[in-house]
N, CA, C and O atoms as a Maestro MAE file, in Angstrom:
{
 s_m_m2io_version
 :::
 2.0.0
}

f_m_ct {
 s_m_title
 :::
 protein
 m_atom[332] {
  # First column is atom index #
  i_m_mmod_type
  r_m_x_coord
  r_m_y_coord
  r_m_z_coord
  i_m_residue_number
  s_m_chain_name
  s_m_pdb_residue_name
  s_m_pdb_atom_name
  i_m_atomic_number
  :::
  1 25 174.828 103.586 -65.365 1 A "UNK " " N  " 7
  2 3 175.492 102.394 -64.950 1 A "UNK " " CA " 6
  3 2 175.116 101.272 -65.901 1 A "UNK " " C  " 6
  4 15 173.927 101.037 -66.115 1 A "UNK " " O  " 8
  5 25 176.061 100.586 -66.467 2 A "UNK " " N  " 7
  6 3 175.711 99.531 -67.228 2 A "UNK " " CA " 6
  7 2 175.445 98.167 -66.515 2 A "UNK " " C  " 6
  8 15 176.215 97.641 -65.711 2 A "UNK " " O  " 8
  9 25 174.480 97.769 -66.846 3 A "UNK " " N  " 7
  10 3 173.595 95.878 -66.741 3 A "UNK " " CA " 6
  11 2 174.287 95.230 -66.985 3 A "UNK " " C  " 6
  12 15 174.953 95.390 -68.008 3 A "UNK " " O  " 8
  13 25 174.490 94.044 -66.053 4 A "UNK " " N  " 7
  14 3 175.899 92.944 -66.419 4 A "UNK " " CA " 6
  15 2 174.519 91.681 -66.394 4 A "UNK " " C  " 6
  16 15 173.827 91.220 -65.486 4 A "UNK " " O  " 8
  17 25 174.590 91.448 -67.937 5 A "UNK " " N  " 7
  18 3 173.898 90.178 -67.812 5 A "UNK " " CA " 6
  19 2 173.531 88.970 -66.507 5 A "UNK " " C  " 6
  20 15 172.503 88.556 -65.970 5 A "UNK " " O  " 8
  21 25 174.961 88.716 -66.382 6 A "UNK " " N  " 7
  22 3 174.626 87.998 -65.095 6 A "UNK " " CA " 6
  23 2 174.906 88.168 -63.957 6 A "UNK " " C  " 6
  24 15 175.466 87.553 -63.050 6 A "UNK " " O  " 8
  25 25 174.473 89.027 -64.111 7 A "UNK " " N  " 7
  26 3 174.105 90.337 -62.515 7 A "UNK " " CA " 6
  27 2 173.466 89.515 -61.584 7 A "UNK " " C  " 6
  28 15 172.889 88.704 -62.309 7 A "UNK " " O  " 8
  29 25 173.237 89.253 -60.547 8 A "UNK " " N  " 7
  30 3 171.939 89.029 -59.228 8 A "UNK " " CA " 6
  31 2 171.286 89.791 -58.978 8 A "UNK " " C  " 6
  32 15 171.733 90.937 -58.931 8 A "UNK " " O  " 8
  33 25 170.292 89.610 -58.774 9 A "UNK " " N  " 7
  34 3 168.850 90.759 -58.310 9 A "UNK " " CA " 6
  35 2 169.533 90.887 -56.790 9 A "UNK " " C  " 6
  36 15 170.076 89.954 -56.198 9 A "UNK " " O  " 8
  37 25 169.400 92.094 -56.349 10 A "UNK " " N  " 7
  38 3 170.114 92.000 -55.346 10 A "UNK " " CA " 6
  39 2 168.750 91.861 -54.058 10 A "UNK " " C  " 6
  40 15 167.565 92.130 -54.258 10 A "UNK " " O  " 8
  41 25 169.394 91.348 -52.700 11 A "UNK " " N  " 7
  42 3 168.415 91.627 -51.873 11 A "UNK " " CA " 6
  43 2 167.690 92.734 -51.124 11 A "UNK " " C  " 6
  44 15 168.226 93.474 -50.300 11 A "UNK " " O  " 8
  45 25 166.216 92.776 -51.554 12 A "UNK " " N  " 7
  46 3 165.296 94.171 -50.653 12 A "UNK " " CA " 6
  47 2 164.615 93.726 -49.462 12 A "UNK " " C  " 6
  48 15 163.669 92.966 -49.254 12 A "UNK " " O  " 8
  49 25 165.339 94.391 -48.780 13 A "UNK " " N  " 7
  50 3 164.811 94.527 -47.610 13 A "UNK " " CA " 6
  51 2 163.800 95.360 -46.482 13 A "UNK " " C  " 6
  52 15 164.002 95.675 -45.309 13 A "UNK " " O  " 8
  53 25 162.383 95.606 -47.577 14 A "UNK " " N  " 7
  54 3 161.743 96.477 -47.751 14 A "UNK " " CA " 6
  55 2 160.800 95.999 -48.400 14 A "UNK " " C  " 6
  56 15 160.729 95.161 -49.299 14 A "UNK " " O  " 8
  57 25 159.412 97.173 -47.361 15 A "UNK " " N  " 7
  58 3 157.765 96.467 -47.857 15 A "UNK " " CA " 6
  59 2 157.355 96.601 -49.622 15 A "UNK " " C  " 6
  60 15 157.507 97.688 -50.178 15 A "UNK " " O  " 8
  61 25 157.006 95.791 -50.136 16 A "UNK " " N  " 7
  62 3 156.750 96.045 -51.497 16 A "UNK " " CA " 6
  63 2 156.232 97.284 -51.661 16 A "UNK " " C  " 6
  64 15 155.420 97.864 -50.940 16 A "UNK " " O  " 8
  65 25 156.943 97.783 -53.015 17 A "UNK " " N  " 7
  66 3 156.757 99.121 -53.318 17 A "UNK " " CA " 6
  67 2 157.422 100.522 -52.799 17 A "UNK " " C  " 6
  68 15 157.308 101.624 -53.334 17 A "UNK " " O  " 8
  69 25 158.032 100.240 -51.799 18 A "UNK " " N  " 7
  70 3 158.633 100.949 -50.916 18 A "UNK " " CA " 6
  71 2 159.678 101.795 -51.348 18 A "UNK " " C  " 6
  72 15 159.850 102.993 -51.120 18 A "UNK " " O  " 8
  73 25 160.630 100.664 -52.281 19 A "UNK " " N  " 7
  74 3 161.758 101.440 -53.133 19 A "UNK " " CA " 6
  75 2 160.875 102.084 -54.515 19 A "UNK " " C  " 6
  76 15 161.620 102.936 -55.000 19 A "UNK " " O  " 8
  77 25 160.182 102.043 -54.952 20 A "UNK " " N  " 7
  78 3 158.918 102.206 -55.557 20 A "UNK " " CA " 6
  79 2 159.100 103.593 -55.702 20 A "UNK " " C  " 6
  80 15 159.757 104.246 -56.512 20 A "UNK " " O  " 8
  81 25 158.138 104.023 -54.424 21 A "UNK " " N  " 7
  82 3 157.891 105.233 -53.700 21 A "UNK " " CA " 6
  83 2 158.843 106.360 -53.779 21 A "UNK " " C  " 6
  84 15 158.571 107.483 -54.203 21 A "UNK " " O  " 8
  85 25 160.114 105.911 -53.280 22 A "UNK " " N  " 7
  86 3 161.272 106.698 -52.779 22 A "UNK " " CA " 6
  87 2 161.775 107.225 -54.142 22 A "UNK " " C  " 6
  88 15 161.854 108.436 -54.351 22 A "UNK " " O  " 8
  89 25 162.013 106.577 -54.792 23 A "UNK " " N  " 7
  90 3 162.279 106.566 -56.057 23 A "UNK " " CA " 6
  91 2 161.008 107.967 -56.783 23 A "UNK " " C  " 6
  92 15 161.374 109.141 -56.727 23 A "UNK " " O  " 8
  93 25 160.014 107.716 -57.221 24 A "UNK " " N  " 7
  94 3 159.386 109.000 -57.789 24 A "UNK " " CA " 6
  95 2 159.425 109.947 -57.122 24 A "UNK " " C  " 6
  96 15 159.489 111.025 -57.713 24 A "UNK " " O  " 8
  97 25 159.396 109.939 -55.083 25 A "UNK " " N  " 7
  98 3 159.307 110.903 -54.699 25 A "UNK " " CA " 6
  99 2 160.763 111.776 -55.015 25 A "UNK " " C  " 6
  100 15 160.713 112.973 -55.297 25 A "UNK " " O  " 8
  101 25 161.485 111.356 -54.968 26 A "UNK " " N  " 7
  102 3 163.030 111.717 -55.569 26 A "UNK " " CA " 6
  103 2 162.745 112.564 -56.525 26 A "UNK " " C  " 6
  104 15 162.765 113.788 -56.398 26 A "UNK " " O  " 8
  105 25 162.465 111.945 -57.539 27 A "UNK " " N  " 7
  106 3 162.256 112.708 -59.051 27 A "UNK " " CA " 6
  107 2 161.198 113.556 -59.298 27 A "UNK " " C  " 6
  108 15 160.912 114.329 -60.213 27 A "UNK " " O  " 8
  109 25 160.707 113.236 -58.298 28 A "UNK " " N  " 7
  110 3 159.123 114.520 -58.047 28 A "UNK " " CA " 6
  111 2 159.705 116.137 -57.562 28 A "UNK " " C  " 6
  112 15 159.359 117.194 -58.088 28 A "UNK " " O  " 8
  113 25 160.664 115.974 -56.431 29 A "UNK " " N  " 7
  114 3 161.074 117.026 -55.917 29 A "UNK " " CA " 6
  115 2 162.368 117.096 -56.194 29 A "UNK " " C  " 6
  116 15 162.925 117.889 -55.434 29 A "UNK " " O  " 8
  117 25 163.053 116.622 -56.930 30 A "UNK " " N  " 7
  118 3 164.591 117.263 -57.560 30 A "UNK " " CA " 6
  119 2 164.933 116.925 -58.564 30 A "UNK " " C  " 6
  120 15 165.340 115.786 -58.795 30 A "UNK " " O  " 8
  121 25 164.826 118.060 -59.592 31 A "UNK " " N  " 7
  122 3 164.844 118.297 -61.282 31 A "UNK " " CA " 6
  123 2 166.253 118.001 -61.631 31 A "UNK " " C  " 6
  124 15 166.628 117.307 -62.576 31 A "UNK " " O  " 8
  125 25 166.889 118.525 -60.875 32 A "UNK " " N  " 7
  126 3 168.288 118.652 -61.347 32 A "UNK " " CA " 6
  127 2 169.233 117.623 -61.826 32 A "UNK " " C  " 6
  128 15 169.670 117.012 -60.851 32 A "UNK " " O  " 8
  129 25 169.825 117.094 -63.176 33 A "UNK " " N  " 7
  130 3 170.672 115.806 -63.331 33 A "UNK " " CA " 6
  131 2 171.602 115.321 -62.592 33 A "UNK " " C  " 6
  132 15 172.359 116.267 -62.374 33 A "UNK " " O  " 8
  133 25 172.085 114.184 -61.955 34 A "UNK " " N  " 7
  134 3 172.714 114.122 -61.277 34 A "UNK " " CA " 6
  135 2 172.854 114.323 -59.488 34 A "UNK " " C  " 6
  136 15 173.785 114.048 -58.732 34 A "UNK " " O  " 8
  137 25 171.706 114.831 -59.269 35 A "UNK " " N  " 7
  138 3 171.405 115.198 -57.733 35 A "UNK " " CA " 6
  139 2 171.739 114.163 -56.728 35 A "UNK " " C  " 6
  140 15 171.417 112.978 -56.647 35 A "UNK " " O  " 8
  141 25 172.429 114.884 -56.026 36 A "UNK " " N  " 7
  142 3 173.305 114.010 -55.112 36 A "UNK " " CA " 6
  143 2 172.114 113.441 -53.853 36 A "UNK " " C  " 6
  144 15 171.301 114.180 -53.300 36 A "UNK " " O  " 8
  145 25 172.269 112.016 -53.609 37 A "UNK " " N  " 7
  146 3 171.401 111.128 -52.572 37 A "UNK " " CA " 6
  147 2 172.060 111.050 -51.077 37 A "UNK " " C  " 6
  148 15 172.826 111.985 -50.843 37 A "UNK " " O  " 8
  149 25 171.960 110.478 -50.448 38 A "UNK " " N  " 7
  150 3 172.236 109.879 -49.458 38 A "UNK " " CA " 6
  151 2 171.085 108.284 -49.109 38 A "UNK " " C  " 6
  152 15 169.872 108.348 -48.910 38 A "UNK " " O  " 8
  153 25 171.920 107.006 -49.126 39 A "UNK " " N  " 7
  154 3 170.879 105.847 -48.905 39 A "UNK " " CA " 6
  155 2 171.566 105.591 -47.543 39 A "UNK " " C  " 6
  156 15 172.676 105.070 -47.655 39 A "UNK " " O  " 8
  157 25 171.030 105.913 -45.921 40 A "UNK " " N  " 7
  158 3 171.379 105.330 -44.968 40 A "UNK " " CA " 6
  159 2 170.883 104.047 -44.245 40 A "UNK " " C  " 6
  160 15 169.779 103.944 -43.710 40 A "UNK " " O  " 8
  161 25 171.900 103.020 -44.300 41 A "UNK " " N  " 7
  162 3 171.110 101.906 -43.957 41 A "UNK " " CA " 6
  163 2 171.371 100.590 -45.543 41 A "UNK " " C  " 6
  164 15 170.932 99.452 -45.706 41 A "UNK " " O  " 8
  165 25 171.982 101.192 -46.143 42 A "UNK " " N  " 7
  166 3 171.990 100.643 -47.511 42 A "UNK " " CA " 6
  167 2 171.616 99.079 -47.642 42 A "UNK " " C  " 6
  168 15 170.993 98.558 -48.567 42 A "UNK " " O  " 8
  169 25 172.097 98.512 -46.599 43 A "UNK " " N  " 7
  170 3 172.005 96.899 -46.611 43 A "UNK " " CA " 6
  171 2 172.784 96.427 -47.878 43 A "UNK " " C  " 6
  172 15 173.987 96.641 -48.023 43 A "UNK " " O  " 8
  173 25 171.980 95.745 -48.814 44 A "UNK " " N  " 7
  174 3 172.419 95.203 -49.874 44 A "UNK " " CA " 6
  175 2 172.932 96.042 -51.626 44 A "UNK " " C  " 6
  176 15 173.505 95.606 -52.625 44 A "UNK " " O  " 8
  177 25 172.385 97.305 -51.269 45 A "UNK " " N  " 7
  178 3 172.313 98.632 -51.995 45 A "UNK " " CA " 6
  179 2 172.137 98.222 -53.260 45 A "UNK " " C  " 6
  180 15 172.898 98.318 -54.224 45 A "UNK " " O  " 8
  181 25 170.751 97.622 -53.142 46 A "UNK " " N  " 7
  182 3 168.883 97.389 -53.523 46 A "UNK " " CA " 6
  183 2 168.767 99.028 -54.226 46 A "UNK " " C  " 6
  184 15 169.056 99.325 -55.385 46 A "UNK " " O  " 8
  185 25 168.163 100.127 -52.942 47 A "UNK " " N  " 7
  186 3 167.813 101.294 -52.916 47 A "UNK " " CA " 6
  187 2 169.002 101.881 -53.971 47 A "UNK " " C  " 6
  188 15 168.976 101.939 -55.200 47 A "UNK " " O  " 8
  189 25 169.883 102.228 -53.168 48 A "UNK " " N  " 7
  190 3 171.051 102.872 -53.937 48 A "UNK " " CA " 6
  191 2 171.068 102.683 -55.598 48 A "UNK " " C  " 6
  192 15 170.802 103.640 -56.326 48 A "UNK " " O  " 8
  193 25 171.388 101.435 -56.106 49 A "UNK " " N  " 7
  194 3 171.114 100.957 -57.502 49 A "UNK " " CA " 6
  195 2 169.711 101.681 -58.089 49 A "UNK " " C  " 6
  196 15 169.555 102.518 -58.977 49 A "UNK " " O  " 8
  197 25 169.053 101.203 -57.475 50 A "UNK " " N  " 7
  198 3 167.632 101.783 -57.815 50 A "UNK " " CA " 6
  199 2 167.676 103.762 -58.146 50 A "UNK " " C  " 6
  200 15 166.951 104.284 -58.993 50 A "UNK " " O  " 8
  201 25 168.343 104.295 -57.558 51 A "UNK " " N  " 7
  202 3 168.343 105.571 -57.384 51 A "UNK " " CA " 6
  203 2 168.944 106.304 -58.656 51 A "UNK " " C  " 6
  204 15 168.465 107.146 -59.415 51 A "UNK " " O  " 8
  205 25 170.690 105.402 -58.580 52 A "UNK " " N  " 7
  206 3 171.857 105.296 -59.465 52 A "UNK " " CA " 6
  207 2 171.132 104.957 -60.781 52 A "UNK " " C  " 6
  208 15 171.686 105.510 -61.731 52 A "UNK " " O  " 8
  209 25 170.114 104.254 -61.108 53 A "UNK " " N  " 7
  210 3 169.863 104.141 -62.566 53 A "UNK " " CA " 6
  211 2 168.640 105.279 -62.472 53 A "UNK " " C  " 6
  212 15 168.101 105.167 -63.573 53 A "UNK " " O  " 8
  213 25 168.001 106.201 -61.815 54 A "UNK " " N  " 7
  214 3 166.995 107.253 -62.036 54 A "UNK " " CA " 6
  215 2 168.015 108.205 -62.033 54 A "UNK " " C  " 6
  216 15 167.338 109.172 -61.684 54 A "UNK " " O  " 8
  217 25 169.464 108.767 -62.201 55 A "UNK " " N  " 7
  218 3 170.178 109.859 -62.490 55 A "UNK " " CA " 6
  219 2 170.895 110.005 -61.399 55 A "UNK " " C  " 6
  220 15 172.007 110.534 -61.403 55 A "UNK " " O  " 8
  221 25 170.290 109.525 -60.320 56 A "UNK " " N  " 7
  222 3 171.083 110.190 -58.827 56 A "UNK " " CA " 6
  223 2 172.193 109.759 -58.679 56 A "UNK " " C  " 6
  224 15 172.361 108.593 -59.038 56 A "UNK " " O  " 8
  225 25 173.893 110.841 -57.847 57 A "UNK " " N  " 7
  226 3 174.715 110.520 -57.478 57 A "UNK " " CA " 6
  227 2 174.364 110.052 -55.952 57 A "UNK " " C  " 6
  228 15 173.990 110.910 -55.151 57 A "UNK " " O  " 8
  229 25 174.467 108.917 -55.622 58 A "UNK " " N  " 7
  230 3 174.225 108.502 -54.137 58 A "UNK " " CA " 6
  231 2 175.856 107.933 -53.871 58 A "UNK " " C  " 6
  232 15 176.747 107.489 -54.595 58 A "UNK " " O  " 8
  233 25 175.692 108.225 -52.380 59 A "UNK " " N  " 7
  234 3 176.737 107.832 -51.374 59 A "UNK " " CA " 6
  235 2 175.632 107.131 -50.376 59 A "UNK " " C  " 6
  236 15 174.526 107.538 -50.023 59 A "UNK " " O  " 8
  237 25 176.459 105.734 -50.004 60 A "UNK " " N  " 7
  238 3 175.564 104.478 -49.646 60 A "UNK " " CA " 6
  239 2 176.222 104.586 -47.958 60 A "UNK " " C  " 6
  240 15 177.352 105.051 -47.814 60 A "UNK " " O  " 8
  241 25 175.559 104.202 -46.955 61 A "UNK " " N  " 7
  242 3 175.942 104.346 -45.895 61 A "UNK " " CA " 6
  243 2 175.602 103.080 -44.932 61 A "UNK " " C  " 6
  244 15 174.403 102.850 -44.773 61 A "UNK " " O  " 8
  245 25 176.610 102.172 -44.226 62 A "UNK " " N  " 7
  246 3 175.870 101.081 -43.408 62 A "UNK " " CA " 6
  247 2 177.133 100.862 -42.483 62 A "UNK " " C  " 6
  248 15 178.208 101.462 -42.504 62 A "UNK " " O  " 8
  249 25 176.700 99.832 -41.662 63 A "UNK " " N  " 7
  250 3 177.802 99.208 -40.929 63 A "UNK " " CA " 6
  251 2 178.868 98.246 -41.782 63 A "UNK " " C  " 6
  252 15 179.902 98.035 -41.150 63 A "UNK " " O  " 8
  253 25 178.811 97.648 -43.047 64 A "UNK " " N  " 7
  254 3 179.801 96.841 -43.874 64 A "UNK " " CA " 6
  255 2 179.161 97.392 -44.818 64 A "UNK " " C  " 6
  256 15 177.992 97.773 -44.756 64 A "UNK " " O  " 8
  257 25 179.998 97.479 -45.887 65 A "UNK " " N  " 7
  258 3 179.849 97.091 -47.171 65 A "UNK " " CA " 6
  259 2 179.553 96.219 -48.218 65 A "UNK " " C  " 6
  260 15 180.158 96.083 -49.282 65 A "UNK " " O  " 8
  261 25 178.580 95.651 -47.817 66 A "UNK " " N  " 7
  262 3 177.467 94.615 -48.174 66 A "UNK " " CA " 6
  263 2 177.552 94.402 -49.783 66 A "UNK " " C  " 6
  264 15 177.341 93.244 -50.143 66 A "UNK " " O  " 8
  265 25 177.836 95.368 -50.820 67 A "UNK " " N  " 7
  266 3 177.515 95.284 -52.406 67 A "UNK " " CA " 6
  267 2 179.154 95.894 -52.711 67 A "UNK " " C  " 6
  268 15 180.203 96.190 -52.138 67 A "UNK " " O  " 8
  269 25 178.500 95.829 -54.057 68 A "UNK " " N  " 7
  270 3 180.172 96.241 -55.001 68 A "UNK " " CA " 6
  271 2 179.399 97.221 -56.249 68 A "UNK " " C  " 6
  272 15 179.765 96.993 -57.402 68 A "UNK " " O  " 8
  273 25 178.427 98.213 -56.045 69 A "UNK " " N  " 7
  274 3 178.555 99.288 -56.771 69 A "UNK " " CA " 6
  275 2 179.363 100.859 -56.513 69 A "UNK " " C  " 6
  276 15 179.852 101.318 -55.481 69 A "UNK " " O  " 8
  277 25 179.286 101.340 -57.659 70 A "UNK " " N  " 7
  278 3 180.036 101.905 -58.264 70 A "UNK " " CA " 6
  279 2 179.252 103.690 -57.730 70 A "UNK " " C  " 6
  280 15 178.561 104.550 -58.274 70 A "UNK " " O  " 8
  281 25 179.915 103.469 -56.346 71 A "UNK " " N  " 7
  282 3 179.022 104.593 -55.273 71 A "UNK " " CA " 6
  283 2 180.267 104.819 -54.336 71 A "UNK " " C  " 6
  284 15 181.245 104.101 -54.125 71 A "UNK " " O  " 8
  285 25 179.989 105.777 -53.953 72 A "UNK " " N  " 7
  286 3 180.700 106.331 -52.758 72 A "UNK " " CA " 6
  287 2 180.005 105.450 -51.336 72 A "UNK " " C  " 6
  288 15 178.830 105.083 -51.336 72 A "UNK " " O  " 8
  289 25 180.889 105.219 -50.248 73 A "UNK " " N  " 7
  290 3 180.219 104.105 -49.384 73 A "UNK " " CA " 6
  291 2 181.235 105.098 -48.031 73 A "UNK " " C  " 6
  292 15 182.366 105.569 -48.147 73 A "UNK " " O  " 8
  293 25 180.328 105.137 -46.872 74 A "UNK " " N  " 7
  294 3 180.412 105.501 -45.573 74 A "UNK " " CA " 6
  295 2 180.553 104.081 -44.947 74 A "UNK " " C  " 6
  296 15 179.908 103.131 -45.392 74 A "UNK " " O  " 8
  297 25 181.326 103.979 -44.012 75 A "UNK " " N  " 7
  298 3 180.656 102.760 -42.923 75 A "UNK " " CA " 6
  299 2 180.589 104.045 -41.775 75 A "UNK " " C  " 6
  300 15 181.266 105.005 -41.407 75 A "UNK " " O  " 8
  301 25 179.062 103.252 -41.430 76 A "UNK " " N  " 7
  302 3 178.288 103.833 -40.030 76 A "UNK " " CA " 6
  303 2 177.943 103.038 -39.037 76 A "UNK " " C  " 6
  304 15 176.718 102.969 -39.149 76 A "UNK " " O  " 8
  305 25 178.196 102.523 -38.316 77 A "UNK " " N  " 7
  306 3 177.485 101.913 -36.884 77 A "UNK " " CA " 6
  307 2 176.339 102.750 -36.299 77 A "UNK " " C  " 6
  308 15 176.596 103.379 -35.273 77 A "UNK " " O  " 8
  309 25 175.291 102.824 -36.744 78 A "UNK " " N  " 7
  310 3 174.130 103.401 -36.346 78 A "UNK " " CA " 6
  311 2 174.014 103.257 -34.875 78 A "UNK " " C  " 6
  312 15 174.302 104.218 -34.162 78 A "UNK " " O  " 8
  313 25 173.621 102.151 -34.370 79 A "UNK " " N  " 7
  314 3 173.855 101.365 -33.486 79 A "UNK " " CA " 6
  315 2 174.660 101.997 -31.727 79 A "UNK " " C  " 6
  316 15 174.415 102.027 -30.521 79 A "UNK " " O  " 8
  317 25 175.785 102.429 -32.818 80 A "UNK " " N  " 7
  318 3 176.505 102.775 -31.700 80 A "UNK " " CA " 6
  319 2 176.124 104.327 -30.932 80 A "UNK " " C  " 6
  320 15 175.653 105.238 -31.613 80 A "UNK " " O  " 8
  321 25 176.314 104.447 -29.868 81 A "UNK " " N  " 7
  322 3 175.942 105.458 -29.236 81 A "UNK " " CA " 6
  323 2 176.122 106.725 -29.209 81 A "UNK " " C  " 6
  324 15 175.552 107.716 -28.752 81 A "UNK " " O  " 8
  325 25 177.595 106.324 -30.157 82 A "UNK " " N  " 7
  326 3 178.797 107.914 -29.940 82 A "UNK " " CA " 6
  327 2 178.615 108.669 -31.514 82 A "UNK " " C  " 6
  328 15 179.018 109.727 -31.996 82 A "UNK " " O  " 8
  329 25 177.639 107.316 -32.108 83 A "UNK " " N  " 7
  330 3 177.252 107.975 -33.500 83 A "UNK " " CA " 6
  331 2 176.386 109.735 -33.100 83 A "UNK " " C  " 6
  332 15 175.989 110.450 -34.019 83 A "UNK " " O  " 8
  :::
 }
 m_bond[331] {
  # First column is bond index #
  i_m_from
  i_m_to
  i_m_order
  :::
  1 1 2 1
  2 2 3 1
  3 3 4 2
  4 3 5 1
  5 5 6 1
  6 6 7 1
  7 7 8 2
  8 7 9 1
  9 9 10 1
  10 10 11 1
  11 11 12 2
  12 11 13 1
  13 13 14 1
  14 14 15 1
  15 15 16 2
  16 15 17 1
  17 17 18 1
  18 18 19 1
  19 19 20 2
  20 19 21 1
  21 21 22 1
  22 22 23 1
  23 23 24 2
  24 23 25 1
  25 25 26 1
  26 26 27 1
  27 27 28 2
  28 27 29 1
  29 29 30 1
  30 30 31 1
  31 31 32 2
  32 31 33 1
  33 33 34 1
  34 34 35 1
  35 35 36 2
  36 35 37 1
  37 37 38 1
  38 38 39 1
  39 39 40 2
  40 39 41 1
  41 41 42 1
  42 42 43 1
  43 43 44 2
  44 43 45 1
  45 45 46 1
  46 46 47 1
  47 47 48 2
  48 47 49 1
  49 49 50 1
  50 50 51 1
  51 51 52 2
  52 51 53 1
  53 53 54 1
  54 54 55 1
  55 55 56 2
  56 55 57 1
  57 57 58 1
  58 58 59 1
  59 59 60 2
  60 59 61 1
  61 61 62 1
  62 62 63 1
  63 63 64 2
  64 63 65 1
  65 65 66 1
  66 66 67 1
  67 67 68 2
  68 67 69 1
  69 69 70 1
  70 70 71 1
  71 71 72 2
  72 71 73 1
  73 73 74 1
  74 74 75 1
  75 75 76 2
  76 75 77 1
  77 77 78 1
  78 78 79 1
  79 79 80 2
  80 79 81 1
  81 81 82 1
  82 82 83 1
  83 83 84 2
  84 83 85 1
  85 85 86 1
  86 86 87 1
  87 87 88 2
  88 87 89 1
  89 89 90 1
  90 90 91 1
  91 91 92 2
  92 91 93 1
  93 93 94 1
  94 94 95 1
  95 95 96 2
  96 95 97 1
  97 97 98 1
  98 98 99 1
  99 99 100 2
  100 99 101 1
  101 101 102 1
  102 102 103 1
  103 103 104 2
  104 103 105 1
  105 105 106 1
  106 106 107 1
  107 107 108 2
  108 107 109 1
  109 109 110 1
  110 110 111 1
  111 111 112 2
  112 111 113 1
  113 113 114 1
  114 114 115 1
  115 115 116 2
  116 115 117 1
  117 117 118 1
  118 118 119 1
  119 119 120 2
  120 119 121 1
  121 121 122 1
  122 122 123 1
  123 123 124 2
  124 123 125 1
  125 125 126 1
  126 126 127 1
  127 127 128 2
  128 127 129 1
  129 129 130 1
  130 130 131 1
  131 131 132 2
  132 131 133 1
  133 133 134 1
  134 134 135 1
  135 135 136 2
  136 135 137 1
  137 137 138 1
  138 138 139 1
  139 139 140 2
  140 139 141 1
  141 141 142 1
  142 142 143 1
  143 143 144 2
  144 143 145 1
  145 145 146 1
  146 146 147 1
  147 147 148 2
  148 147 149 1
  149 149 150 1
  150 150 151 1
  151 151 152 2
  152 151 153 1
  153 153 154 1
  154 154 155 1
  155 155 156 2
  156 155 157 1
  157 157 158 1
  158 158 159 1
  159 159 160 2
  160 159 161 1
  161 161 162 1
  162 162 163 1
  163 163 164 2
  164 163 165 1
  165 165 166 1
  166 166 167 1
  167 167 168 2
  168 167 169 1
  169 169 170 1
  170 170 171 1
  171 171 172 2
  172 171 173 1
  173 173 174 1
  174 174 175 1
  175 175 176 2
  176 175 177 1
  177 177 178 1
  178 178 179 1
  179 179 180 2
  180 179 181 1
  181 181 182 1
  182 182 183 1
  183 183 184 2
  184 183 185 1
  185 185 186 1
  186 186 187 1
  187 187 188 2
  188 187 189 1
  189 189 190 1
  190 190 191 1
  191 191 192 2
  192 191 193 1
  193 193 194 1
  194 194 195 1
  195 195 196 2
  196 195 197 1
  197 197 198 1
  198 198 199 1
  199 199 200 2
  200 199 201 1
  201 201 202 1
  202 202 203 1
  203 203 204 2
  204 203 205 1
  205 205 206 1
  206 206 207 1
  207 207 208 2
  208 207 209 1
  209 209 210 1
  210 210 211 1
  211 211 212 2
  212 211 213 1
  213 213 214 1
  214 214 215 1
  215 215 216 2
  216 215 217 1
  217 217 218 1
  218 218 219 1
  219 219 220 2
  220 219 221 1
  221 221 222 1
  222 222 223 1
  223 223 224 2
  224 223 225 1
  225 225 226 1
  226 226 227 1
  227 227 228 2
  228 227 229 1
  229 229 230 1
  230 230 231 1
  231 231 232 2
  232 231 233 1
  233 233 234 1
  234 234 235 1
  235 235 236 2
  236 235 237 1
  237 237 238 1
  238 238 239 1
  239 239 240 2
  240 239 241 1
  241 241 242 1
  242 242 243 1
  243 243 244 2
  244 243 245 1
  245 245 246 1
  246 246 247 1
  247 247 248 2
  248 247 249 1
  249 249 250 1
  250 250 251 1
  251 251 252 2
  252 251 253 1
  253 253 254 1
  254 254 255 1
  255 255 256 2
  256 255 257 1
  257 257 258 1
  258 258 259 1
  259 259 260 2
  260 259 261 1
  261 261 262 1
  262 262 263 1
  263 263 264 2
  264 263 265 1
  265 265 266 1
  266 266 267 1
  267 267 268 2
  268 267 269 1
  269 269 270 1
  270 270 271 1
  271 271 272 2
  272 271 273 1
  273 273 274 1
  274 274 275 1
  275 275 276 2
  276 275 277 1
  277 277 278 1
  278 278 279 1
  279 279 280 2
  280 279 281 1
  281 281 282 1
  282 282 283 1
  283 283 284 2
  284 283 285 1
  285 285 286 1
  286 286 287 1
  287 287 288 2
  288 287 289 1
  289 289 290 1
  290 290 291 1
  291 291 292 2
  292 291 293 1
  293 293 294 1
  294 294 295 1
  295 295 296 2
  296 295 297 1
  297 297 298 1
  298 298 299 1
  299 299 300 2
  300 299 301 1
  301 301 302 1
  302 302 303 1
  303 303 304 2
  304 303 305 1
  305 305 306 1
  306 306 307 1
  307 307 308 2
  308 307 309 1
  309 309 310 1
  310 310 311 1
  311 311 312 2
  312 311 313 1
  313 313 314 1
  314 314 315 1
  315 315 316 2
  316 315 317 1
  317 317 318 1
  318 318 319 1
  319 319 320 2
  320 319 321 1
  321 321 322 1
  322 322 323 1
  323 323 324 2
  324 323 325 1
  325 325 326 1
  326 326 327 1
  327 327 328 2
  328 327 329 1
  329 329 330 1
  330 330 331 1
  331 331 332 2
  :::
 }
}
């Protein structure tokens, strides 16, 4: 994915280091290029981006569509009961 200069840092919503974590553990246990993600909960798709520039194909999942990358996007109502 290419860097748009004047990009925004997007918002994390998450304990420092956290996307950190997720991120090596990813690449710790799946070799394969391109390995498909799942980010549920995406919020601002912080995570997702983060994933998307370590190789991963992710599909981003939330109640709105909060960002404008270049991902496959679910809307989910977690929330709801009949989920």
């Amino acid at each position: 994915m290419v860097s748009r200069a004047n990009e925004q840092p997007l918002l994390v919503r998450a304990l420092d280091g956290a996307h950190d974590l997720v991120v090596a553990t990813a690449l710790r246990y799946v070799s394969s290029p391109g390995a498909r993600g799942l980010d549920l909960g995406a919020g601002s798709g912080a995570l997702t981006k983060r994933l998307q520039n370590a190789g991963f194909r992710i599909t981003a999942a939330d109640i709105s569509n909060y960002f404008r990358l270049e991902t496959e996007f679910l809307q989910v109502d977690f929330n709801d009961p009949a989920f």
